[in-house]
N, C-alpha and C positions, 0 to 999 in steps of 0.2 A: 787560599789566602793570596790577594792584590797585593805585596808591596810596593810595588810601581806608582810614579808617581801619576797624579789625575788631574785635571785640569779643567773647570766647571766654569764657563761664562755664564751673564747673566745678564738681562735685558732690563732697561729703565725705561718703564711705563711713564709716555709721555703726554702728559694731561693742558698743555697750556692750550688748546683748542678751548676749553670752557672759558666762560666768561666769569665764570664762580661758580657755586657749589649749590647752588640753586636747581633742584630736580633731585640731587645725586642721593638722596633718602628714599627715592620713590624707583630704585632700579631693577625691573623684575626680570630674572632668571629665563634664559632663552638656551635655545639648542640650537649648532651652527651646523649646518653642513659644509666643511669645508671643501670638500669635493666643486663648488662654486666658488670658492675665493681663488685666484691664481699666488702662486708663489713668489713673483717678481714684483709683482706691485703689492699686496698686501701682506706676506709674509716673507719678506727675503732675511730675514735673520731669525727664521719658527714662529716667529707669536706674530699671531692677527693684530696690527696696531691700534689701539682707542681709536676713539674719532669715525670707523668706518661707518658709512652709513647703512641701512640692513633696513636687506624687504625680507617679507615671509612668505616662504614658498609653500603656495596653494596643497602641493601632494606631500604630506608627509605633517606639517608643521612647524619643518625647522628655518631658518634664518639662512640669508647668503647674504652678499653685497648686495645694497640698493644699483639695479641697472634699466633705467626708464625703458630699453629697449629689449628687456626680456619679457616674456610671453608665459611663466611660471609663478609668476607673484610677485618676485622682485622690482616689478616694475613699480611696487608704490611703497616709498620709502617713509617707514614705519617707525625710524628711528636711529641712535647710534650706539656701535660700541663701547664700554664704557671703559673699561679694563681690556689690555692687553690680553690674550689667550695664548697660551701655547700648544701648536697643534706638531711640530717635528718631537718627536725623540731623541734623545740621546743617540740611539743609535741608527738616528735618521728616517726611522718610518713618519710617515704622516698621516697623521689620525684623519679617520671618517667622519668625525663628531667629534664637537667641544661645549662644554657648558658654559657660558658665560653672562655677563649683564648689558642688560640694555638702557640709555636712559631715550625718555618719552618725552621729556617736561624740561627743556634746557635752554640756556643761553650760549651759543656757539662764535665765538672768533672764525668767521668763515676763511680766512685768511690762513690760519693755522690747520685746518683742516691736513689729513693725511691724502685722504682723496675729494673734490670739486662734487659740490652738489649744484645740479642742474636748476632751471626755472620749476621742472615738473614737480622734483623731487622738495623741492621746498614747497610748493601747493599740496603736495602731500601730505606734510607736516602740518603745516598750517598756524594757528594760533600759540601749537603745542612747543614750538622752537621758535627764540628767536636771534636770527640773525646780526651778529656786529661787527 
């Protein structure tokens, strides 16, 4: 028996990236490989921020960050994160996979963005995002 005291923080999933709520019924379930996310830009407090943009990498099936200059799949950006993830532990390991949602079909504040989508990556997208 713990009675020491605990001490539990907790992250606020930051959504003002979206332009509204337009897509967010249509968010279907993806598998991340976080082992492609770095921890200083997309998770320096555990959880993968919304907003990341996400390719799907060719061997396996699972999702990383959208990055026009990889040679795995990510180079064609498929979409965003919709929801924060938590990929550290409590007691600091960092998972190899995380399930989370993606949306396909949105209106995005590029402004707000967590991380900068390129020329390529928005030709990726195409009709399916749009940009404000």
């Amino acid at each position: 028996m713990n009675l020491g005291l605990i001490t539990e923080s907790f992250s606020q999933d930051r959504r003002d990236w979206l332009a509204g709520a337009h897509g967010t019924d249509i968010a279907p379930s993806v598998t991340l490989d976080v082992s492609k996310f770095t921890s200083g830009t997309h998770y320096p407090d555990g959880y993968i921020k919304s907003g990341i943009p996400l390719g799907k990498i060719t061997t396996g099936g699972k999702y990383g960050p959208y990055d026009d200059a990889a040679s795995d799949g990510r180079q064609t950006c498929v979409g965003f994160l919709y929801t924060g993830v938590e990929v550290v532990t409590k007691r600091g390991q960092v998972l190899t996979s995380a399930v989370a949602s993606m949306l396909v079909h949105c209106a995005v504040k590029e402004s707000k963005l967590p991380v900068a989508v390129d020329t390529a990556g928005k030709t990726d997208l195409g009709a399916r995002v749009i940009f404000v």
